[in-house]
C-alpha positions in Angstrom: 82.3 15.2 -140.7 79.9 13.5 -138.2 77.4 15.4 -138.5 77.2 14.8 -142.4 74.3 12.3 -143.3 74.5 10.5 -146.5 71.4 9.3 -148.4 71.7 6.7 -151.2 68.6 6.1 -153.3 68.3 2.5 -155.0 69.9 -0.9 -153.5 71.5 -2.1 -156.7 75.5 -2.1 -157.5 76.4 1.1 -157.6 74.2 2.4 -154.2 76.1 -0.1 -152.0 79.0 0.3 -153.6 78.9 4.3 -152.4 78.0 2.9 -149.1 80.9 0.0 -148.5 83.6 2.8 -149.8 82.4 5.2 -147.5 83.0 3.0 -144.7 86.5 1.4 -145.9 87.3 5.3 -146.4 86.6 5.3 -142.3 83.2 8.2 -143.2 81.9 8.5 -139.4 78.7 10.5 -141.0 75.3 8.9 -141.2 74.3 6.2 -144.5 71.8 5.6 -145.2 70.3 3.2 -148.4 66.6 3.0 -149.7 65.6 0.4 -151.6 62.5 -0.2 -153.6 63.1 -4.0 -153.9 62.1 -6.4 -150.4 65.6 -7.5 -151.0 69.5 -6.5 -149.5 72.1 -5.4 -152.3 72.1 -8.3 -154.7 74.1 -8.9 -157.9 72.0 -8.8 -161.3 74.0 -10.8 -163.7 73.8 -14.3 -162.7 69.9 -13.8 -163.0 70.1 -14.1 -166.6 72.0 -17.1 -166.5 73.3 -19.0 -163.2 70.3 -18.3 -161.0 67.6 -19.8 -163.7 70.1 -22.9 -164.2 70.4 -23.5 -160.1 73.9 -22.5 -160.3 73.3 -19.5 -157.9 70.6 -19.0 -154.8 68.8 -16.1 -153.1 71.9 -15.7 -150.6 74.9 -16.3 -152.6 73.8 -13.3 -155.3 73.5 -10.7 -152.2 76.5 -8.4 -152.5 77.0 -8.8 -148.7 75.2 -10.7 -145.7 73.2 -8.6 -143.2 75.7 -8.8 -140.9 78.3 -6.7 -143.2 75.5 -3.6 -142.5 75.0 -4.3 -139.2 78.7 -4.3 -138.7 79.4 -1.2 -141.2 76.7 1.0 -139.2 75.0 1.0 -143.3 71.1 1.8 -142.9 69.5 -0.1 -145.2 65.8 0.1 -145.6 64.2 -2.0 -148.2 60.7 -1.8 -149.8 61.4 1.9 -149.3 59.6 3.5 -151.9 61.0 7.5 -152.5 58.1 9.8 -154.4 59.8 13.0 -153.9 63.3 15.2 -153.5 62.8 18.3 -151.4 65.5 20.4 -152.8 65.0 23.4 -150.9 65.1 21.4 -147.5 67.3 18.8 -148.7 65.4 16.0 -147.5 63.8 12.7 -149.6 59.9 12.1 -149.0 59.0 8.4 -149.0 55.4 6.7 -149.9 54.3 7.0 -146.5 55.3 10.6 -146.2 57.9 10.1 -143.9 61.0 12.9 -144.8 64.2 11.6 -144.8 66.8 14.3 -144.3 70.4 14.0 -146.4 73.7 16.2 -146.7 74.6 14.6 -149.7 72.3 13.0 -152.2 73.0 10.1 -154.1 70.5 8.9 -156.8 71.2 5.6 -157.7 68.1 4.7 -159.3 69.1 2.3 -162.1 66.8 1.6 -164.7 63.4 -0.6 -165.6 62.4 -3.0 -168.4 61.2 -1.4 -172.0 57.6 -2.7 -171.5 56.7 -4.9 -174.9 54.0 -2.5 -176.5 51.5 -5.1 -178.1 48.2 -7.1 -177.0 48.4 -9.9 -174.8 52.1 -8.5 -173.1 50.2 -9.2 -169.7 49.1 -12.8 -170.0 50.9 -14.9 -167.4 54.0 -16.7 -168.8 55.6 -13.6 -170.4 58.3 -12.1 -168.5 61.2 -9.6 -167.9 64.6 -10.5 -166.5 65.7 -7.7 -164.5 65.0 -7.7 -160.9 65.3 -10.9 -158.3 61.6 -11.5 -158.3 61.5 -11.3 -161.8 63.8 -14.1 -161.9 62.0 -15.7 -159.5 58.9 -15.8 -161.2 61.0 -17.3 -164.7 63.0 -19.8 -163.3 60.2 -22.8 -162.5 58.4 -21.3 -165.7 61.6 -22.4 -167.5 61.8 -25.7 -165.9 58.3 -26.9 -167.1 58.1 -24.8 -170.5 58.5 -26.3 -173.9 58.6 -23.9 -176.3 60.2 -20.9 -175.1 59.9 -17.4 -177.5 62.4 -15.1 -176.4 61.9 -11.6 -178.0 64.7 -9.5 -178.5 68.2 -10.4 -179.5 70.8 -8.2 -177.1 72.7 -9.3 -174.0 69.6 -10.6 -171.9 67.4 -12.0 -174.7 70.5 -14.2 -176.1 71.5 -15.2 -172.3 67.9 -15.9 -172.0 67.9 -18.3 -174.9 71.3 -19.9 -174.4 70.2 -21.0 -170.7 66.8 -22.4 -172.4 68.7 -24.1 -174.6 70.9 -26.0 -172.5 67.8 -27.0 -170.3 66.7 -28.3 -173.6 64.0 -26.8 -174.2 62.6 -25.7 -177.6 63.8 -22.1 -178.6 63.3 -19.2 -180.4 64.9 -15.7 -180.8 62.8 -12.9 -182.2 64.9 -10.2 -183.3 63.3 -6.7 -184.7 66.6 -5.4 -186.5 68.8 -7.0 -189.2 71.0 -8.4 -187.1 71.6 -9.7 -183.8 73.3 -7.0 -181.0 73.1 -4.4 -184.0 73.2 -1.7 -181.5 76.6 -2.8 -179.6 78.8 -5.0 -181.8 79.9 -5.4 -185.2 78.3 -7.2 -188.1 81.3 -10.0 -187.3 80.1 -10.4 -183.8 76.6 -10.6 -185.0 77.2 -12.8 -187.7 79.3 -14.8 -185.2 76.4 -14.8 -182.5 74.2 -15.8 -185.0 75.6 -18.7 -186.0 76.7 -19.8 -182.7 73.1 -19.7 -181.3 71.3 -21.7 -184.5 74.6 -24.2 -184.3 73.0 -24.9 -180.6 69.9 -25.5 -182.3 68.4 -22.1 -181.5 65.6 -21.2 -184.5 66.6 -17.0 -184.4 64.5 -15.1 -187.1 65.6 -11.8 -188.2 63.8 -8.7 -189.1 60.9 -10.2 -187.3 58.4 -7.8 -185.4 55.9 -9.2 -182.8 52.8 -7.7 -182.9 50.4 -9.9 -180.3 50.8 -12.2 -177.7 48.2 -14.6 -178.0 46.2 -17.0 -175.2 43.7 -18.8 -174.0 41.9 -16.8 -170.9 45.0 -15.6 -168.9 47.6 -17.8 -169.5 49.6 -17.5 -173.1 49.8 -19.7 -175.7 51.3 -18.6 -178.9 53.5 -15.4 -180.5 52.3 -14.0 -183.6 54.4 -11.9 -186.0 54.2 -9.2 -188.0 54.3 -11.3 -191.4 51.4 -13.2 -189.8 53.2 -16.3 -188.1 51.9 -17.7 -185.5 54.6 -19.6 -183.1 53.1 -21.9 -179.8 54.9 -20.8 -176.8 54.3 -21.5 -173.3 57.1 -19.3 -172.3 57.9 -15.8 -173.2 60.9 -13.9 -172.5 61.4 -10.2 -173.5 64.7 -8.2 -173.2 63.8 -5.2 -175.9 66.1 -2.8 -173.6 65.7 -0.7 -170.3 64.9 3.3 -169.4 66.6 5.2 -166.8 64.7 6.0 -163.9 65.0 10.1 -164.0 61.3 10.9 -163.2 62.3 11.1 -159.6 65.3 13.6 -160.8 63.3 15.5 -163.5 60.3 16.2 -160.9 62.6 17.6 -159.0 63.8 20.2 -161.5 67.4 18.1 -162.1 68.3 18.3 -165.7 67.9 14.7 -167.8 68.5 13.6 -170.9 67.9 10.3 -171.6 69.0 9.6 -168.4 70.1 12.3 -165.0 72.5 14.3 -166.3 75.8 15.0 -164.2 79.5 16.8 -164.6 82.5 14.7 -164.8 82.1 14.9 -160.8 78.7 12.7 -160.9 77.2 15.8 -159.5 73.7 17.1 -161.2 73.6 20.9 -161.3 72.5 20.5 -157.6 76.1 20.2 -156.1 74.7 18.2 -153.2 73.1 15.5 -155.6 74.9 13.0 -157.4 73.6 10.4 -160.0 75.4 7.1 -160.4 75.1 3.9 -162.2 72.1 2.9 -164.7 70.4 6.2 -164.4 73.0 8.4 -164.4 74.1 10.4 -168.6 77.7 11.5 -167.9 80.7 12.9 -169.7 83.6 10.5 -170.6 86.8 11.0 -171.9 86.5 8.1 -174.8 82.9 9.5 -175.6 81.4 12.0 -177.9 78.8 13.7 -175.8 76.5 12.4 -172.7 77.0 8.6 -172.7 74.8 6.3 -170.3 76.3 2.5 -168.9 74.4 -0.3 -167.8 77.4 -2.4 -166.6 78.9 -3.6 -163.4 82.3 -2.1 -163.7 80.2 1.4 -164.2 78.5 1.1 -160.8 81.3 -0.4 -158.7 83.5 2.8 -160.6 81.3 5.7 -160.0 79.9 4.5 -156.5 84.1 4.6 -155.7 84.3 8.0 -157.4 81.1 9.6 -155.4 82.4 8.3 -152.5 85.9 9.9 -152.4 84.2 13.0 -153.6 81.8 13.1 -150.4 84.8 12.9 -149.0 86.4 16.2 -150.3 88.6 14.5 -152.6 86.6 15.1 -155.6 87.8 13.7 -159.4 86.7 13.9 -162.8 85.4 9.9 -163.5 87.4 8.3 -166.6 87.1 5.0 -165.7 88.0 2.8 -169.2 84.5 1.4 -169.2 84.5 -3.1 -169.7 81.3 -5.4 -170.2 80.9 -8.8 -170.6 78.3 -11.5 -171.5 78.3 -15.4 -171.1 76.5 -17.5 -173.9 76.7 -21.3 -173.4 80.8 -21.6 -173.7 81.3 -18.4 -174.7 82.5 -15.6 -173.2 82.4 -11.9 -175.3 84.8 -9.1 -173.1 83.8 -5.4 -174.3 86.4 -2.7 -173.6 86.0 1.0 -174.7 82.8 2.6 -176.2 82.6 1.8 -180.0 79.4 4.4 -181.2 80.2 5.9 -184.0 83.6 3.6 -185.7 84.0 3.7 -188.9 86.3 0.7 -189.5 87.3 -2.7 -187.7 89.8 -5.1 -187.7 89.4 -8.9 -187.2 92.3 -10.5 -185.2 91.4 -14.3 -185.2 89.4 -16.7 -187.1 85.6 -16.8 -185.5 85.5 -20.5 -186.7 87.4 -21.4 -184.1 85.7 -19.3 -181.6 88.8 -17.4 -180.4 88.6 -14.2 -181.8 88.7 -10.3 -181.2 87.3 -7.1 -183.2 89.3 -4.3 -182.8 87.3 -0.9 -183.2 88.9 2.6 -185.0 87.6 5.9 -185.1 89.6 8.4 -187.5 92.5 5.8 -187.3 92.4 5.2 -183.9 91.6 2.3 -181.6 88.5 3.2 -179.8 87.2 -0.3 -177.9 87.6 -4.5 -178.7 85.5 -7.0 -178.5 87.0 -10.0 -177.8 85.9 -13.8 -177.8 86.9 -16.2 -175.6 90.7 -14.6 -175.9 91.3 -12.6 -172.2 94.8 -11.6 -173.1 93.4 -9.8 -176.1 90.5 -7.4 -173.5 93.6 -7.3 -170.4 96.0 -6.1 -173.1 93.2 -3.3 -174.2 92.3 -2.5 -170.6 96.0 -1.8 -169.8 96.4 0.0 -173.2 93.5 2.7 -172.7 94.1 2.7 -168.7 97.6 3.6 -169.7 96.1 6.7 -172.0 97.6 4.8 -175.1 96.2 3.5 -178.4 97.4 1.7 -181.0 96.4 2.9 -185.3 94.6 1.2 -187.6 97.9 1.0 -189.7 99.3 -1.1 -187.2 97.0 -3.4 -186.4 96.5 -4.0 -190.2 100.8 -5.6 -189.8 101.2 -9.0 -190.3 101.8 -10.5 -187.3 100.3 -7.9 -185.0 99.7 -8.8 -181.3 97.6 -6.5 -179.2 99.1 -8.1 -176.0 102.3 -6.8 -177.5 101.4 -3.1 -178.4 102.0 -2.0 -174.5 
């Protein structure tokens, strides 16, 4: 196996994590990380939230020090920009045309910020939150703002606004859809989140499109809506979703789909290739069809299950997939993959902001949501890791404890 040399695009969670497990697996081959970012392996939560309060710093983010690479015999090469995959002579080609030769390809590319498509989105003082400059570049903006327009109401855009908040600074939430989180939670959660965030003080405006970012030369100074309000901001923060970064798959003739499609191996139809992480659309037990994660327990999970399969102990991944977000106080724990439920259970009273949703498909439990109440998401993680589930029947019994259903 010395010979073999392994190549791991992208620096992010899941990359290193391929790279770390080959080593604790004792892989004597050749590793090999390229990184687009002028950074080392990082984490990306606390840049939503700890890193803009001063909770977290540059070095306490990184996933490991230098020395960890140095030690592990780990490559890494940052500001490494890859433009190509030569298939046919399996090597990478980088920006400066330099080919870097692999045995096994792993494309852990992640994913980029949905762009906000409206004039004025490149004024300065509107920004993203995904990558460790782009947190850089928000956190002294978010000292000195005072009106801060956050613009979109998911994960990042709520963090965003919950950290504002608590610096006391003057917020609002601009949310496109009906409801807040539509896309991931229930109408409880949403009515819950809702009410939590405008309880803080938070003015969050439903149904509201943006359709300009205005300023004065280059620097912004107002939001205006789609019904024609105009709202002064000094601050703008967009989280209106990510895209997979395929086009370096796709361009080399890899089949994607919202995402690089892979087997229940995390290999692409190239059996030397494998996509992990952010970019990666792959088959799961507790999903209908091609599902695509952006979570940290997907990363850590697949870069484990690519690793063992480089080497030769291949198996299908099944992970029981779990999320989180932190908002002020709160703390929402996500286990399971709720598309497509058609009924829901409330266990808990949200006024007293200890709650869970249970999710059923067809009678069954499919995923829970769960706030502030950890026995309630360790009791699912056990229950689904186990291969069990509990009816809609029974969690409709007075007195009915998921903890209790193992």
């Amino acid at each position: 196996m010395t010979s073999q040399r392994v190549v791991i695009v992208g620096a992010g969670q899941a990359g290193f994590q391929v790279a770390a497990s080959l080593r604790g697996k004792k892989f004597d081959g050749s590793v090999v990380i390229l990184g687009e970012e002028p950074a080392l392996p990082y984490q990306r939560p606390p840049l939503s939230k700890g890193y803009i309060k001063g909770e977290a710093s540059e070095s306490s983010m990184l996933l490991r020090p230098a020395e960890f690479y140095v030690q592990n015999d780990v490559a890494v090469r940052i500001s490494s920009h890859v433009t190509a995959i030569d298939r046919t002579a399996k090597a990478v080609v980088l920006a400066d045309r330099e080919r870097v030769p692999y045995d096994s390809l792993v494309l852990a590319t992640g994913a980029r910020v949905r762009p906000l498509p409206v004039p004025g989105a490149t004024l300065a003082g509107v920004v993203y939150v995904r990558t460790l400059a782009d947190a850089m570049t928000l956190k002294p903006l978010m000292k000195t703002a005072t009106n801060v327009v956050v613009i979109g109401g998911g994960f990042i855009g709520l963090e965003c606004a919950a950290v504002a908040r608590t610096l006391g600074r003057e917020v609002v939430v601009l949310e496109a859809m009906e409801r807040l989180m539509a896309r991931v939670v229930s109408p409880v959660l949403s009515s819950y989140y809702l009410d939590l965030h405008r309880g803080r003080g938070v003015d969050v405006r439903l149904g509201t499109a943006v359709t300009a970012i205005e300023g004065d030369g280059e620097k912004l100074n107002a939001v205006r809506c789609a019904d024609g309000t105009v709202l002064p901001a000094d601050l703008v923060v967009v989280g209106i979703g990510i895209l997979p970064n395929e086009e370096l798959a796709k361009e080399a003739g890899l089949t994607c789909d919202r995402g690089i499609v892979v087997d229940a191996l995390l290999r692409t139809q190239d059996p030397d290739i494998y996509a992990i992480g952010d970019c990666a659309a792959f088959p799961h037990p507790m999903a209908r069809g091609l599902v695509r994660l952006e979570s940290v327990q997907n990363a850590i999970d697949q870069g484990k299950t690519v690793a063992d399969a480089i080497m030769g102990d291949a198996k299908p991944y099944a992970a029981v997939p779990w999320f989180w977000s932190d908002q002020y106080d709160v703390k929402l724990q996500i286990v399971g993959l709720t598309q497509g439920y058609d009924d829901t259970v409330t266990a808990g009273d949200p006024a007293e902001n200890k709650f869970a949703v249970l999710y059923f498909r067809d009678g069954a439990l499919i995923g829970v949501d769960s706030v502030n109440k950890a026995t309630d998401h360790m009791a699912c993680r056990k229950l689904f890791g186990a291969g069990k589930s509990v009816t809609l029947a029974q969690a409709r019994e007075p007195g009915f404890e998921l903890r209790k259903a193992m």
